[in-house]
Structures are given as C-alpha cells and as structure tokens.
C-alpha positions in Angstrom: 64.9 -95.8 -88.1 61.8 -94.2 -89.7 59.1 -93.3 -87.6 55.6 -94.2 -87.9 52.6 -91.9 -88.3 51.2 -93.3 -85.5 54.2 -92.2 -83.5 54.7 -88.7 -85.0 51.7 -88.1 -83.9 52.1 -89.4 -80.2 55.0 -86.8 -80.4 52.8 -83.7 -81.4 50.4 -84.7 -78.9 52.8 -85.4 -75.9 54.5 -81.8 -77.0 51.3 -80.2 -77.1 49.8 -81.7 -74.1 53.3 -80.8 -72.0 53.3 -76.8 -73.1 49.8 -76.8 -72.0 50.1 -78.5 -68.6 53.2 -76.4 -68.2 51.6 -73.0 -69.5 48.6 -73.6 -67.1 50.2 -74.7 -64.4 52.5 -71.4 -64.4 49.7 -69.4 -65.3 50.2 -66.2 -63.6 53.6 -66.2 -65.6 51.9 -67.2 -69.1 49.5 -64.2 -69.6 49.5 -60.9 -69.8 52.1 -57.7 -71.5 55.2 -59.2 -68.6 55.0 -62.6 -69.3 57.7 -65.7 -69.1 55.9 -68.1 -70.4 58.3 -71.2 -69.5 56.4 -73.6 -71.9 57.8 -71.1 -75.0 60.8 -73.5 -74.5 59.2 -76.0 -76.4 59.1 -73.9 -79.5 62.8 -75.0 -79.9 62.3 -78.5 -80.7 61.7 -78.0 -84.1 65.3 -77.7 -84.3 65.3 -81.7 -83.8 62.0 -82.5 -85.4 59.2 -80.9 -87.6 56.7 -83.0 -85.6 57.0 -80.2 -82.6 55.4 -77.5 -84.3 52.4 -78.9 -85.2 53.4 -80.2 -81.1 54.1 -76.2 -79.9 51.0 -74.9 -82.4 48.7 -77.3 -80.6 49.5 -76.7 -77.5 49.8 -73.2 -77.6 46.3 -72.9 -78.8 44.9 -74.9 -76.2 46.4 -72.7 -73.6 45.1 -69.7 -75.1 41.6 -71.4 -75.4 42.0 -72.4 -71.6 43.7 -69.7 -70.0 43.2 -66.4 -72.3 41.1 -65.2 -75.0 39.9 -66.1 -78.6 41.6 -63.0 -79.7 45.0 -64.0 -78.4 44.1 -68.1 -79.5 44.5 -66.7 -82.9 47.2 -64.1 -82.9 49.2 -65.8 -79.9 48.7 -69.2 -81.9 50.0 -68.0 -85.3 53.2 -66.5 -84.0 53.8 -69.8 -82.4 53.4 -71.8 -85.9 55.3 -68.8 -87.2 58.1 -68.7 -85.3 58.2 -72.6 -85.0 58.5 -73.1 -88.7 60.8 -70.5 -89.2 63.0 -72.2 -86.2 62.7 -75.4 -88.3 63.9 -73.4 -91.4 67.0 -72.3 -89.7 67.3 -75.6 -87.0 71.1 -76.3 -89.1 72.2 -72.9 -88.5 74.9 -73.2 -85.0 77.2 -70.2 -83.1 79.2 -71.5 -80.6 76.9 -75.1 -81.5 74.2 -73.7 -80.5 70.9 -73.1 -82.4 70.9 -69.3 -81.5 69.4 -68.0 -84.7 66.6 -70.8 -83.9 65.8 -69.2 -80.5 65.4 -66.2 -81.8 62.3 -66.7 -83.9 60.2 -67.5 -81.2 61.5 -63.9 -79.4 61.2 -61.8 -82.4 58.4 -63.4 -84.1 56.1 -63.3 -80.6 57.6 -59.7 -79.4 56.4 -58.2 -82.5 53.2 -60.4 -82.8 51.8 -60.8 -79.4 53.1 -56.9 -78.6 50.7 -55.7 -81.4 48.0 -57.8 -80.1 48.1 -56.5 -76.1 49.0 -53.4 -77.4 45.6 -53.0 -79.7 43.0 -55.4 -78.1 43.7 -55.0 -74.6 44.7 -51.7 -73.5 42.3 -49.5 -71.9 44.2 -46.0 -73.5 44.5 -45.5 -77.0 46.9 -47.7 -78.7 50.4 -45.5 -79.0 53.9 -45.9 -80.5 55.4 -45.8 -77.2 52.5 -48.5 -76.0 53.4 -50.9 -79.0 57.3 -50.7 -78.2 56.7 -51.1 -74.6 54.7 -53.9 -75.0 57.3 -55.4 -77.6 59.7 -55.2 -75.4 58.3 -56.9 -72.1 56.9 -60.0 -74.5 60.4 -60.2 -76.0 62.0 -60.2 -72.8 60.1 -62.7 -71.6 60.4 -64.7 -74.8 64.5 -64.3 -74.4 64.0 -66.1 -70.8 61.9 -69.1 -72.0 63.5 -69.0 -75.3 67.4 -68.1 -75.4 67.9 -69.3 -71.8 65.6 -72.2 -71.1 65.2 -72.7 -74.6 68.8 -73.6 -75.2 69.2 -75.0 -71.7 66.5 -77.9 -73.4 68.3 -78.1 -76.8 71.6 -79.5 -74.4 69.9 -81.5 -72.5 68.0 -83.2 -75.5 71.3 -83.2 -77.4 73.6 -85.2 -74.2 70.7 -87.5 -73.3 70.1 -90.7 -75.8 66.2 -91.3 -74.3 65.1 -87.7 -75.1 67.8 -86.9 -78.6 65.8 -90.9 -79.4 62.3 -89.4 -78.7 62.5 -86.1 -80.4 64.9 -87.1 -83.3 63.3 -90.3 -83.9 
C-alpha cells in the first residue's frame, strides 16, 4: 500500500523528533571530538525508506541547534543528509544480509566531515595533520558504535518485527 503525504511526513517528523530526544537526552555522549552519539543509529533507516533522511537531517539539525553550535548545525547537518542519501543509494547492497556498506556512510562520511570541523573551528592549537587524523578517528569510532553496531542491531530488529518493517517500509 502506498503511503500518503500526510503520512510520510508523520514519519520524518517522528524520525526527527526521536534522534533529537535521543541525542539530547544522551547529551554528554552526543558532543564533542569522543562522541557516541546513539541517535546516529537512525541514519540507517534510509535503508528501508527515503522518508528518514529528510527524518535523520531534521533531527540532526535540531540537536545541533539545541545542544551545539551554528557551526556544527551546518557541517554536522550536511554529513548527516550526506551520508543518509548515500545510505539510501546503496540500501540494496547486503554481506552476510546485512546492509554493511549502508552503515558505513554515516562513519566515513561524519569521521571525515565532523573531524575537519572540531579539528578547525574548535581547537585551541593550530589545526595539524596529526589533529585532523586524531579527530577523524575518535568521530569514526564513535560513528562505528552507533552505526555498525547499534545501527545494524536496528536494521534486525526493524526487519523481524511486522509493526516497525509496516511503519518504516510503508
């Protein structure tokens, strides 16, 4: 069954008002050069529908508007829509049926993103190649927590549970 406008966008909005609630409520882990930031999950639903990244984009700039700065509202917000349309592009793409080169947009695409971003508008030192790779690294390794564990974790769970595959497929 097709869905209807209205409901497509009930789904960005629910996406985008969950990865807010969850970014600010597990603020402390959201921000900053070591971050996990659980709600980057989300950013693999675009493997069942192309209604969560305008969900994921949404809600990522809200939290960034809420929680950080306008600097990182624009950076942080584009490598979400980034890496959310390229996890749509590749959504039919499976390894061991698992949407693995999916998940890792949202690591790659935010690791080099949001680790350029720390690493020149908010360190107090001179911005450095060691700085930049540093600061890659600790965003993509928090972006292969929320993404290629939790991430995937929610793509099963969507997948084996007719409520949420009907919500986000539909």
């Amino acid at each position: 069954m097709q869905s209807t406008k209205v409901q497509r966008m009930a789904r960005c909005a629910m996406i985008a008002a969950l990865y807010t609630a969850v970014s600010l409520l597990l603020a402390p882990f959201s921000y900053g050069a070591v971050q996990v930031r659980v709600a980057e999950a989300l950013t693999l639903l675009p493997v069942f529908t192309p209604d969560a990244i305008v969900g994921v984009t949404l809600g990522c700039l809200l939290t960034n508007l809420l929680g950080s700065s306008p600097i990182d509202a624009v950076f942080g917000t584009l490598a979400t829509l980034i890496a959310a349309l390229l996890t749509w592009k590749l959504r039919g793409l499976r390894w061991r049926s698992l949407p693995i080169p999916s998940a890792l947009m949202p690591v790659l695409v935010n690791a080099v993103v949001v680790g350029a971003e720390i690493t020149f508008f908010f360190m107090d030192t001179p911005a450095t190649g060691a700085a930049l790779a540093f600061n890659m690294f600790t965003v993509g390794l928090g972006e292969v927590i929320s993404c290629m564990v939790l991430g995937l974790l929610l793509v099963k769970a969507v997948e084996k549970n007719r409520a949420l595959r009907g919500f986000f497929c539909g």
